[in-house]
C-alpha distance (Angstrom), angle and dihedral (degrees) to the residues before:
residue distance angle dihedral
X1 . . .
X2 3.54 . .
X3 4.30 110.8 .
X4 3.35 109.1 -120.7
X5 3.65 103.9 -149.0
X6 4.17 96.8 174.9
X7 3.62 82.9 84.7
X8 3.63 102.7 71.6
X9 3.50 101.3 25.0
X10 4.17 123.2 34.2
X11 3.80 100.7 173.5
X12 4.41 96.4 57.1
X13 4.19 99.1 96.6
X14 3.75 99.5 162.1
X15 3.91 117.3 60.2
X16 3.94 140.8 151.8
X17 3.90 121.4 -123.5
X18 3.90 134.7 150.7
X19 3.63 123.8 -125.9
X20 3.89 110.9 -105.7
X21 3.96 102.7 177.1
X22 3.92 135.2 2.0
X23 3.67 109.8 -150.6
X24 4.23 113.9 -162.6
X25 4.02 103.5 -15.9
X26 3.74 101.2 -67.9
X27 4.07 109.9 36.2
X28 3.47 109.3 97.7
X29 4.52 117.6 -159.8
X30 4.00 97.0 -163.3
X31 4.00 117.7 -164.6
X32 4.29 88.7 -118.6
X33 4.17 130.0 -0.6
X34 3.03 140.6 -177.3
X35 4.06 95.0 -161.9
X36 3.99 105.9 108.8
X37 3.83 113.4 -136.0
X38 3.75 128.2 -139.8
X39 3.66 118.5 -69.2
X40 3.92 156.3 103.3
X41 3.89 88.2 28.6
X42 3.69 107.2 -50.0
X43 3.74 126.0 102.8
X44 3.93 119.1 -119.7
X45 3.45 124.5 -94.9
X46 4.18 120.5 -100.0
X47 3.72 131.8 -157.9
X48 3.56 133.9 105.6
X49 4.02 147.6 -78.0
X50 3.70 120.5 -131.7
X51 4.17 124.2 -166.9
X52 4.08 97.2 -155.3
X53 4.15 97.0 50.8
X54 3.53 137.3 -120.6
X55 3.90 91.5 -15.6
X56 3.68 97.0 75.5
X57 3.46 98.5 -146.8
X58 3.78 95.8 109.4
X59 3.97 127.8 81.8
X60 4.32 109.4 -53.2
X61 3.58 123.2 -154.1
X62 3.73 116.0 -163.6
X63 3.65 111.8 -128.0
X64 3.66 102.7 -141.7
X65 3.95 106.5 170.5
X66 3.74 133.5 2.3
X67 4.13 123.2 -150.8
X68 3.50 135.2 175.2
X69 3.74 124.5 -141.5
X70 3.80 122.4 134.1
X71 4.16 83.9 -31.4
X72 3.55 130.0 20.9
X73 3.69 99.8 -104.6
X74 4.24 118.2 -163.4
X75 3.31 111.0 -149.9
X76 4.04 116.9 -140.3
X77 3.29 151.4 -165.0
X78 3.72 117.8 -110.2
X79 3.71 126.7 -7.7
X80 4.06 107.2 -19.9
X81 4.10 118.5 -122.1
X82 3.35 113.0 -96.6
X83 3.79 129.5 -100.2
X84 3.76 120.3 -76.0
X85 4.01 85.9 26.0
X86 4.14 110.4 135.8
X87 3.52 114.1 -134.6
X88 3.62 143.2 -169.7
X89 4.37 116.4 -139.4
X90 3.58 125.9 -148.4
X91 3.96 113.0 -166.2
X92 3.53 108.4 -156.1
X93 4.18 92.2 -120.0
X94 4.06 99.9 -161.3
X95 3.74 92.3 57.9
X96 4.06 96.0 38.7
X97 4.56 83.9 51.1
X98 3.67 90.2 50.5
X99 3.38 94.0 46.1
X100 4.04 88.7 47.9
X101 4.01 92.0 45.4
X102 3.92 87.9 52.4
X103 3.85 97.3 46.4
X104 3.97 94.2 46.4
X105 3.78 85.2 44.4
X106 3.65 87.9 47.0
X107 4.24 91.6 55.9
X108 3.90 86.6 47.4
X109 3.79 88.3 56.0
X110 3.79 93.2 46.0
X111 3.91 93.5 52.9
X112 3.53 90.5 44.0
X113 3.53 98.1 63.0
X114 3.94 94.0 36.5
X115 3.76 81.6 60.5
X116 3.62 102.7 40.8
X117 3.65 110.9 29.8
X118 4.28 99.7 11.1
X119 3.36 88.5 -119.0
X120 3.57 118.1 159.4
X121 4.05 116.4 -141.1
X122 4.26 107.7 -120.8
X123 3.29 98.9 178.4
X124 3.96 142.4 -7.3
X125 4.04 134.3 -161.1
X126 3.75 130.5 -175.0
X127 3.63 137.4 178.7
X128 4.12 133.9 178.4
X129 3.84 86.0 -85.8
X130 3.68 120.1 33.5
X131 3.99 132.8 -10.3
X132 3.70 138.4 -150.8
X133 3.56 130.6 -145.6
X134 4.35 127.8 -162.8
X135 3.82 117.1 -153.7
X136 3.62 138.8 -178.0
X137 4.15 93.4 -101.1
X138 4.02 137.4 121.5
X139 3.56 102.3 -137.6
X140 4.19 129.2 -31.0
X141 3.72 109.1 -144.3
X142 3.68 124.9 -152.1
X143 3.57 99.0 -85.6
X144 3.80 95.7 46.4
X145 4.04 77.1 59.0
X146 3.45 94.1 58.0
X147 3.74 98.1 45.5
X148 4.06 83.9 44.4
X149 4.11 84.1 59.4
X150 4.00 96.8 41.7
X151 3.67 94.9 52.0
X152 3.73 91.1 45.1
X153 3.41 92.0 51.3
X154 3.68 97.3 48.2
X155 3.55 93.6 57.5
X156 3.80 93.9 49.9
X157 3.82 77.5 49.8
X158 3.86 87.2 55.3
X159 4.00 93.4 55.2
X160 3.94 92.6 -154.8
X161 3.45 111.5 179.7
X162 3.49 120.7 -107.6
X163 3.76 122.1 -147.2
X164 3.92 139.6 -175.7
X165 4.01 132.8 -146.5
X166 3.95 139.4 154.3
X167 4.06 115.6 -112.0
X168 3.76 131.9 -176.3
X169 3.84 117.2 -89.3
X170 3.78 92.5 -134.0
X171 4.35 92.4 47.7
X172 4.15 88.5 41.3
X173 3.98 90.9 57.5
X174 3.66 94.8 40.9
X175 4.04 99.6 49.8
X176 4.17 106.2 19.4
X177 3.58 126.3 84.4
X178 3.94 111.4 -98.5
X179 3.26 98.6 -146.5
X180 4.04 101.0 51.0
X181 3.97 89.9 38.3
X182 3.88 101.3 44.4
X183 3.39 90.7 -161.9
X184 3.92 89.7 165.3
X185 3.53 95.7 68.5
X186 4.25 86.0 64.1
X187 3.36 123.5 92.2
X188 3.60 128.6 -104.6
X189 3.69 98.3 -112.4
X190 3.43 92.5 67.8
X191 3.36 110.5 97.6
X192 4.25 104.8 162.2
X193 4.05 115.4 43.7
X194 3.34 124.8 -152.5
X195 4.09 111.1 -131.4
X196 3.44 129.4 -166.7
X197 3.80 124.4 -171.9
X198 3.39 140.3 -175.2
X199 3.90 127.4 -146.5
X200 3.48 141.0 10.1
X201 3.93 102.6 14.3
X202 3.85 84.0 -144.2
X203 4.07 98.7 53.0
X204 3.81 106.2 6.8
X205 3.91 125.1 -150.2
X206 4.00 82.6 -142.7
X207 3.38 134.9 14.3
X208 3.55 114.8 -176.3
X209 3.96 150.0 171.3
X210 4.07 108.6 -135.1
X211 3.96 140.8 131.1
X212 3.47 92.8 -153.4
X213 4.13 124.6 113.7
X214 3.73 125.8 -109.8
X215 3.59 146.7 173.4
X216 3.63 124.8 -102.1
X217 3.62 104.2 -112.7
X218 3.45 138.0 23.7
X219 3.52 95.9 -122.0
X220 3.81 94.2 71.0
X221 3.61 87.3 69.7
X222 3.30 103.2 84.3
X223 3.61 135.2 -151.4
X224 4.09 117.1 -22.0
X225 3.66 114.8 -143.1
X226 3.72 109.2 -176.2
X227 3.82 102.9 -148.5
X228 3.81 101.9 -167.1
X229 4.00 142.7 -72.8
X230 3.34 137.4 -102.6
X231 3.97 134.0 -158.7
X232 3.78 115.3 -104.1
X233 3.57 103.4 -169.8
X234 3.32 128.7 -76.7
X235 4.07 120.1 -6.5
X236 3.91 88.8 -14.8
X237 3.94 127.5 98.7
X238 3.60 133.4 -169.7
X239 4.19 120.2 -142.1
X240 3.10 120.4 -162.6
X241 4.25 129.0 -155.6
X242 4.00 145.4 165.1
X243 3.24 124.6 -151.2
X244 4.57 122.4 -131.6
């Protein structure tokens, strides 16, 4: 089982690890990474994998796309190192903070409009340059924008801290908020959750259930521009927001 480290710590973007498995000729299964793969919204991580350490010099492997299945597989360009091979990861860092900025923006958004408009996130997607978020909603007019945008900006304002641990299944369902943590939508299998909040650790603005990475207080964010909405059938709306 590969150890996958982005979860406690999203600012490490050089690392060591040893090819266990090569699966096809180009997905690599590495002993530890920091890369994050594909999932709950947020892009994976790129970069590279070098054989002769942190001096470059060796054989690189572009890492191209990173997915999670039974392993964590790192997809590469050209024929993959083979097993038992030790190898030295870049993360590319500007891509994996955007992507951070965006998805702690993103939970922001999401209690914002639980708050003000009790309107339940469906759905979220983010990318190194803009995100979108879908919510239980009839139709957000331009001044429900606007207050959207203040509040978010206020709390990046605020810079609250935002923080990240792992918490039995069984105590998550029983003493977290159902509809901020969506704990539903996980699977069965998973029995410890990993919870990030942001705020006061005492009474949290958000308190959430997500695998996703983040940065560690709202006021790296930057600005929020919210950039308009769109209808997404019936009852559900999409927002849509860069970050500055």
């Amino acid at each position: 089982m590969t150890e996958a480290r982005y979860l406690d710590d999203a600012t490490t973007h050089e690392f060591e690890a040893t090819v266990e498995t090569v699966r096809g000729s180009d997905r690599v299964v590495l002993d530890r990474t920091y890369f994050y793969p594909t999932g709950g919204g947020q892009p994976n991580d790129t970069g590279t994998l070098s054989r002769d350490g942190e001096s470059g010099d060796g054989e690189t492997w572009d890492v191209t796309d990173v997915r999670k299945r039974d392993r964590i597989e790192h997809v590469v360009a050209g024929d993959a190192p083979e097993p038992g091979t030790a190898v030295f990861g870049r993360v590319d860092a500007a891509r994996r903070r955007a992507h951070s900025r965006y998805h702690t923006a993103q939970h922001l958004l999401s209690a914002v409009l639980l708050d003000e408009f009790d309107a339940e996130t469906t759905g979220n997607q983010l990318y190194a340059d803009h995100a979108h978020l879908d919510c239980a909603y009839d139709r957000f007019d331009g001044d429900d924008l606007r207050t959207i945008e203040t509040r978010l900006n206020d709390l990046v304002a605020s810079d609250l801290p935002v923080r990240w641990y792992g918490l039995d299944r069984d105590e998550a369902e029983a003493t977290l908020d159902p509809e901020r943590t969506r704990l539903h939508l996980l699977p069965d299998s998973i029995r410890e959750v990993r919870i990030v909040e942001i705020g006061d650790p005492d009474d949290p603005f958000d308190r959430t259930a997500c695998a996703g990475t983040h940065v560690s207080a709202t006021g790296d964010i930057g600005t929020v521009s919210v950039t308009g909405r769109t209808t997404q059938g019936s009852a559900h709306e999409r927002v849509n927001f860069v970050l500055e």
